[in-house]
VOBA-909936 format. One line per field, with one value per atom (N, C-alpha, C): residue number from 1; x negated, y negated, z negated. Coordinates in Angstrom, 2 decimals. Layout:
roti c(NUM,...)
x c(X,...)
y c(Y,...)
z c(Z,...)
//
This chain:
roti c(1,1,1,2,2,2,3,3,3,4,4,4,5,5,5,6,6,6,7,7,7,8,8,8,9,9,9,10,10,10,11,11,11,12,12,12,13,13,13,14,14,14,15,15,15,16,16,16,17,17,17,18,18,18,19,19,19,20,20,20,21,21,21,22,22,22,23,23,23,24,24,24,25,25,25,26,26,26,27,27,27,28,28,28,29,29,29,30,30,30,31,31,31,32,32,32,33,33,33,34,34,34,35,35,35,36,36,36,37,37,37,38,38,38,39,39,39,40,40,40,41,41,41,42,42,42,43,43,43,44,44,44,45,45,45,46,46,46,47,47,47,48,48,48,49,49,49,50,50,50,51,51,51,52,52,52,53,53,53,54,54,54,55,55,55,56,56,56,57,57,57,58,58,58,59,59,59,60,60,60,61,61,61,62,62,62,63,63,63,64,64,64,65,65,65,66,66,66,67,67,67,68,68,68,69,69,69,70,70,70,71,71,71,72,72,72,73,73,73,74,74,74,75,75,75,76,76,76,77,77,77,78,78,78,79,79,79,80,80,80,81,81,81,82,82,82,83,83,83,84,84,84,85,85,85,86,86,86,87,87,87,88,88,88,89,89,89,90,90,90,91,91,91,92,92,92,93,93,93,94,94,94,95,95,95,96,96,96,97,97,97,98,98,98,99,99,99,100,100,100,101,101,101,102,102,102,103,103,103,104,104,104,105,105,105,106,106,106,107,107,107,108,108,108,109,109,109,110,110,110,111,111,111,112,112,112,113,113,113,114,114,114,115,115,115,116,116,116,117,117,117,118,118,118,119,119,119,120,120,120,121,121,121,122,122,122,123,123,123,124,124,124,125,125,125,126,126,126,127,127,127,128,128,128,129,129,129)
x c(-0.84,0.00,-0.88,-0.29,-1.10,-1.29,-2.60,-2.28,-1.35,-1.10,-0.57,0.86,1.55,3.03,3.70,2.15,2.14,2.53,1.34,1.90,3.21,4.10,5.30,6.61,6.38,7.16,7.01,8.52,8.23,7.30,8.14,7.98,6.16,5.80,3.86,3.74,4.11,3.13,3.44,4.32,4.61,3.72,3.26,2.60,1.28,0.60,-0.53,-1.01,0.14,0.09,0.00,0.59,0.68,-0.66,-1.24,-2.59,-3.53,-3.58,-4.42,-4.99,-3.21,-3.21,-3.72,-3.86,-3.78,-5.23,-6.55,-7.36,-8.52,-7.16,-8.00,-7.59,-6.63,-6.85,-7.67,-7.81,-8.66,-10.19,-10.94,-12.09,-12.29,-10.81,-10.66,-10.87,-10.21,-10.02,-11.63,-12.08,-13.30,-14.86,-14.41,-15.79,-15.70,-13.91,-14.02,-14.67,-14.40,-14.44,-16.02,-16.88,-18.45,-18.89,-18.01,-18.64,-19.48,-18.58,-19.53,-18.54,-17.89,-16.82,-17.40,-18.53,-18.93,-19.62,-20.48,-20.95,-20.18,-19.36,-18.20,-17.88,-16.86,-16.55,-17.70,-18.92,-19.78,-19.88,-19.94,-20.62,-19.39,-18.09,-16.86,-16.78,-16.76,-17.06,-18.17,-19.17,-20.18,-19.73,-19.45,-18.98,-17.86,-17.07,-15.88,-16.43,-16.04,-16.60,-15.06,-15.50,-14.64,-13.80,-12.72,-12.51,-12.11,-12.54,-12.19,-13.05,-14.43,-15.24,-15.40,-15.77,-15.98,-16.45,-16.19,-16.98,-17.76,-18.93,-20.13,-20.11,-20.22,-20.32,-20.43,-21.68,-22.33,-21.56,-20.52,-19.87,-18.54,-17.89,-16.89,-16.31,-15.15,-15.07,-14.27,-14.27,-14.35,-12.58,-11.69,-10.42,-10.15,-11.07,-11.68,-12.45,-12.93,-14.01,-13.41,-11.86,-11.38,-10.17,-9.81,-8.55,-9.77,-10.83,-11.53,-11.80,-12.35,-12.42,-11.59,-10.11,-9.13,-8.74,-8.63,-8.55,-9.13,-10.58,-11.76,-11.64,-11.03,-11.21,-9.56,-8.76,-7.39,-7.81,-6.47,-6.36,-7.35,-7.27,-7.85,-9.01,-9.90,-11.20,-12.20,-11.18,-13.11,-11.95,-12.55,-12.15,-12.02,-11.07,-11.18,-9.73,-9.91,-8.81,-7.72,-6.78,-6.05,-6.47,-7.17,-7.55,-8.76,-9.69,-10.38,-9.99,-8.84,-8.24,-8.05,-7.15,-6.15,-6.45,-7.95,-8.74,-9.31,-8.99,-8.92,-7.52,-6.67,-5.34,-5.52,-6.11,-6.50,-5.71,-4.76,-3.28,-2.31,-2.10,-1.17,-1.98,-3.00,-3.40,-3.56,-3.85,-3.37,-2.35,-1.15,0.67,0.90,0.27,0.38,0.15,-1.03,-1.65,-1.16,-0.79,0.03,1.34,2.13,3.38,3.11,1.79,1.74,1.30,0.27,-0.12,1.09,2.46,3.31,4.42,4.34,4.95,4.33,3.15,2.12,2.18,1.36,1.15,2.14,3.20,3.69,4.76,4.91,6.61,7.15,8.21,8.84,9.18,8.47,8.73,7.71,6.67,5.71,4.73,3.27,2.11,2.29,3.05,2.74,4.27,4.94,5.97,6.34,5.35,4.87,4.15,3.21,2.28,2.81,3.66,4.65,5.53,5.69,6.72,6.04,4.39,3.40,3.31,3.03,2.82,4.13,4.96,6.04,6.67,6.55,6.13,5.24,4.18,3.37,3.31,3.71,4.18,5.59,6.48,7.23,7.17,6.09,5.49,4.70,4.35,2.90,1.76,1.44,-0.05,-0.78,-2.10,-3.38,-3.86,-2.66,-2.74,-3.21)
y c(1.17,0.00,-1.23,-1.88,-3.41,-4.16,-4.72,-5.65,-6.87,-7.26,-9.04,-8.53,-7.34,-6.43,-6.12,-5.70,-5.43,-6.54,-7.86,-8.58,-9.07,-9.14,-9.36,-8.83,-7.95,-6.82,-7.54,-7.97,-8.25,-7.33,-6.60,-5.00,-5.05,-5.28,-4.84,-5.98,-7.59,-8.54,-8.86,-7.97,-7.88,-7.61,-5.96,-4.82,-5.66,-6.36,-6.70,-8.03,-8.71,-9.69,-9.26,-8.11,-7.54,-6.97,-6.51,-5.78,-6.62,-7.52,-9.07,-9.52,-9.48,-10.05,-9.03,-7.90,-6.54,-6.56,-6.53,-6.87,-8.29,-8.89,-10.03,-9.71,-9.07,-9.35,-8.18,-6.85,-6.13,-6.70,-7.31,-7.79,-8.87,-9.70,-10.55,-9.29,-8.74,-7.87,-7.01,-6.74,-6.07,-6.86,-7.90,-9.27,-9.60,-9.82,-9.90,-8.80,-7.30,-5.83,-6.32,-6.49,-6.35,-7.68,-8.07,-9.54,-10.58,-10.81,-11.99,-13.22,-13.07,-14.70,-14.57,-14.22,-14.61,-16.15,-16.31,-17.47,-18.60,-18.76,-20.23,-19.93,-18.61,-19.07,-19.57,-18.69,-19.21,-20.69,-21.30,-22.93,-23.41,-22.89,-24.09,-24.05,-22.73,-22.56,-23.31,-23.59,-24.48,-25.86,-26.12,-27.64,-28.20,-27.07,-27.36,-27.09,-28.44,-28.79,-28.71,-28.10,-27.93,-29.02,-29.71,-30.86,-31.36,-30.35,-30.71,-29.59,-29.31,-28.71,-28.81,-27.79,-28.07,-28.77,-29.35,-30.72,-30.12,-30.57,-30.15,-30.41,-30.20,-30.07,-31.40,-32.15,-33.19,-34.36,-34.30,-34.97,-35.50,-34.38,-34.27,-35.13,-35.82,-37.13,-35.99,-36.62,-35.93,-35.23,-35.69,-35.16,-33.67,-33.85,-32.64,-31.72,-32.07,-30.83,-30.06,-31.31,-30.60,-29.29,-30.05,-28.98,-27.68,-28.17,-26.78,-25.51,-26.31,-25.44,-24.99,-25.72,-24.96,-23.61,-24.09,-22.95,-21.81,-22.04,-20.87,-20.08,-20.81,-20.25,-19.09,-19.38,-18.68,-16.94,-16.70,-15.19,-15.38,-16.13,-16.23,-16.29,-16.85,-16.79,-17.65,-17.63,-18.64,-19.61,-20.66,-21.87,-21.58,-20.81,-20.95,-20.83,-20.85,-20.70,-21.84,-22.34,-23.39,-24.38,-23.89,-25.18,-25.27,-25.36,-26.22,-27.54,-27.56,-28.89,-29.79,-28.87,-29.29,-30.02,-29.95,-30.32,-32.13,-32.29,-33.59,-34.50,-33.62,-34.35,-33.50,-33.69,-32.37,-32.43,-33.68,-33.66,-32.44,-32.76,-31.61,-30.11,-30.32,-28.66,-28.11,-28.75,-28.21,-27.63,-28.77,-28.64,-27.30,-27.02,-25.94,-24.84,-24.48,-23.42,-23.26,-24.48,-23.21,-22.78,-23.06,-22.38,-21.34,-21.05,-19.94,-18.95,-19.33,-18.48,-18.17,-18.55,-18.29,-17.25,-18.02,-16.85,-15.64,-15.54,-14.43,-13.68,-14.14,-13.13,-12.91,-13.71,-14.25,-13.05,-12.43,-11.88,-10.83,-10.77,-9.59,-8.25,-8.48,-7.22,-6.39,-6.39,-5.61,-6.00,-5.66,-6.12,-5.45,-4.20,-3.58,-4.28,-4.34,-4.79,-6.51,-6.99,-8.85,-8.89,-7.94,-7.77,-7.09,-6.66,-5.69,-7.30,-7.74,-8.81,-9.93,-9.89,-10.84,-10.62,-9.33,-8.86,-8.96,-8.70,-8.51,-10.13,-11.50,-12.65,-13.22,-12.09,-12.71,-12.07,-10.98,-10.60,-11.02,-11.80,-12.49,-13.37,-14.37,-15.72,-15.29,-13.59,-13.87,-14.25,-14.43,-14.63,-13.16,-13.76,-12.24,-11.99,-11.29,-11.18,-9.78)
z c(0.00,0.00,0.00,0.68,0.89,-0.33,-0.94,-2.42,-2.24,-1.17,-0.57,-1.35,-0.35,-1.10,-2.61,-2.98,-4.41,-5.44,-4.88,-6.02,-5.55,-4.60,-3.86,-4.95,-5.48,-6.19,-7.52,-8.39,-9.44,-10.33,-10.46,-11.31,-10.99,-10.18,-10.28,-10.74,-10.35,-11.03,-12.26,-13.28,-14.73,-15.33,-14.46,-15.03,-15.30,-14.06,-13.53,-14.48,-15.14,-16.40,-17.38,-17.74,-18.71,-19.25,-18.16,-18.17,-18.50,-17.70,-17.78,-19.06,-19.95,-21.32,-22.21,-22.15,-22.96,-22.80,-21.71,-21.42,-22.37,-22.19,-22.97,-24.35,-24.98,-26.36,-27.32,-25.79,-26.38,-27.04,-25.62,-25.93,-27.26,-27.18,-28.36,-29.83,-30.10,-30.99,-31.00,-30.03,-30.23,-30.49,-30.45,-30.56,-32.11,-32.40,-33.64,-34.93,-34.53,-35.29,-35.03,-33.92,-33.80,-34.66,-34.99,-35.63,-34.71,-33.35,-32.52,-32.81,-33.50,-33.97,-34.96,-35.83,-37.02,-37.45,-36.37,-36.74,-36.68,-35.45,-35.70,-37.09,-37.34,-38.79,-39.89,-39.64,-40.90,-40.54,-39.50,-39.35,-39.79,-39.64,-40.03,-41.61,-42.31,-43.53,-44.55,-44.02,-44.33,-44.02,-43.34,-43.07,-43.90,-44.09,-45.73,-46.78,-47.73,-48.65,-50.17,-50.80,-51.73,-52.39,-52.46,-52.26,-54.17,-54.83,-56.23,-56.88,-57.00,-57.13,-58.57,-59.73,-61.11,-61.45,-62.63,-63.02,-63.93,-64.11,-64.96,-66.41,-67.10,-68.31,-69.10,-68.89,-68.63,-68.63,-67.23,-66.81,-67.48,-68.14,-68.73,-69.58,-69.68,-70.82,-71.57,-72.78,-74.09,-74.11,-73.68,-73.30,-72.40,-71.31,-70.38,-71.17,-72.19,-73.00,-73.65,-74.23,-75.55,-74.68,-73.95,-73.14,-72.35,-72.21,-71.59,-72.55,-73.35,-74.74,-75.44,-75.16,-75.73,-75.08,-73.75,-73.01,-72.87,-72.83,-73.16,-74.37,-75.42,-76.45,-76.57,-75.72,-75.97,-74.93,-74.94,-74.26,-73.35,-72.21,-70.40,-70.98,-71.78,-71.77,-70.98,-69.98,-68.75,-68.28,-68.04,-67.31,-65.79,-64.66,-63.62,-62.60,-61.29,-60.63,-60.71,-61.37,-60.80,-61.98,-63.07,-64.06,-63.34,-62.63,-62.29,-61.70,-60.70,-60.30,-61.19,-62.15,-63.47,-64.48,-64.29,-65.32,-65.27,-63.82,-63.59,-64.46,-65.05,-65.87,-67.41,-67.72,-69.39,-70.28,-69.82,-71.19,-70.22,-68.80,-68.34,-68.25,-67.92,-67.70,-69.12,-70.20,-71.98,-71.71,-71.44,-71.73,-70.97,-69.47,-68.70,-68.84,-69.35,-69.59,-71.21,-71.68,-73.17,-72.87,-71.44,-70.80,-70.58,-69.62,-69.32,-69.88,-71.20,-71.82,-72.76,-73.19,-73.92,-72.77,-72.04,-70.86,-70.68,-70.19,-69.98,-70.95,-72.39,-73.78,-74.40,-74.44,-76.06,-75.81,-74.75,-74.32,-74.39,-75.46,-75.90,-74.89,-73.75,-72.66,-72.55,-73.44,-73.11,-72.10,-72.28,-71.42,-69.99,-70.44,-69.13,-67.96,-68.44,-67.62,-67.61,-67.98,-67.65,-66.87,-67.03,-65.35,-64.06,-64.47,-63.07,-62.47,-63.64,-63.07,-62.41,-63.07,-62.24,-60.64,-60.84,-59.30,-58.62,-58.64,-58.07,-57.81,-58.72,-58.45,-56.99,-57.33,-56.31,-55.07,-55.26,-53.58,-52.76,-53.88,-53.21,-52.62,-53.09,-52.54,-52.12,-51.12,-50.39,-50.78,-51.92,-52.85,-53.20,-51.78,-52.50,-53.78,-54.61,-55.80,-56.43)
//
């Protein structure tokens, strides 16, 4: 059969797009698995800059020390994850984190089924939890 015919025929120049695209997203898909899109991501990754990065110790006015230390010193233990932002407001991230730590610990349902309800929280909202 003539190719001029072929692509003439809906039905082949579907197939022949179809193929085209299937083609390209293989190689897409296989550059990514070999890791040759690695470096754009590493250079864009480097170029973002953490936009509320921990504040140092040092740095800290005496309001920020006392809510860090409060915190460190309760259940959670380490200062990290959404009180690092938080910590830029140390009267709300106190007020916050004694919600959650009264929510979290304090709760008459048992440890094991406050954490079922954590997870199950966070796979509702889609959070890699």
């Amino acid at each position: 059969m003539d190719q001029s015919r072929e692509l003439e025929d809906p039905e082949t120049k579907l197939l022949v797009e179809r193929r085209d695209f299937m083609g390209g997203a293989a190689t897409l898909a296989g550059s990514s698995i070999l890791g040759l899109g690695l470096p754009a991501v590493a250079a864009a990754a480097e170029a973002a800059q953490d936009r509320m990065p921990p504040i140092p110790g040092e740095k800290m006015t005496d309001a920020q020390r006392k809510a860090a230390e409060e915190l460190i010193s309760g259940p959670r233990g380490v200062l990290e994850g959404p009180f690092i932002p938080l910590l830029r407001s140390p009267e709300f991230m106190s007020r916050l984190q004694k919600t959650g730590e009264y929510l979290r610990y304090d709760t008459k349902l048992g440890s094991n089924i406050s954490e079922f309800i954590i997870l199950i929280t966070a796979r509702q909202w889609t959070q890699q939890y």
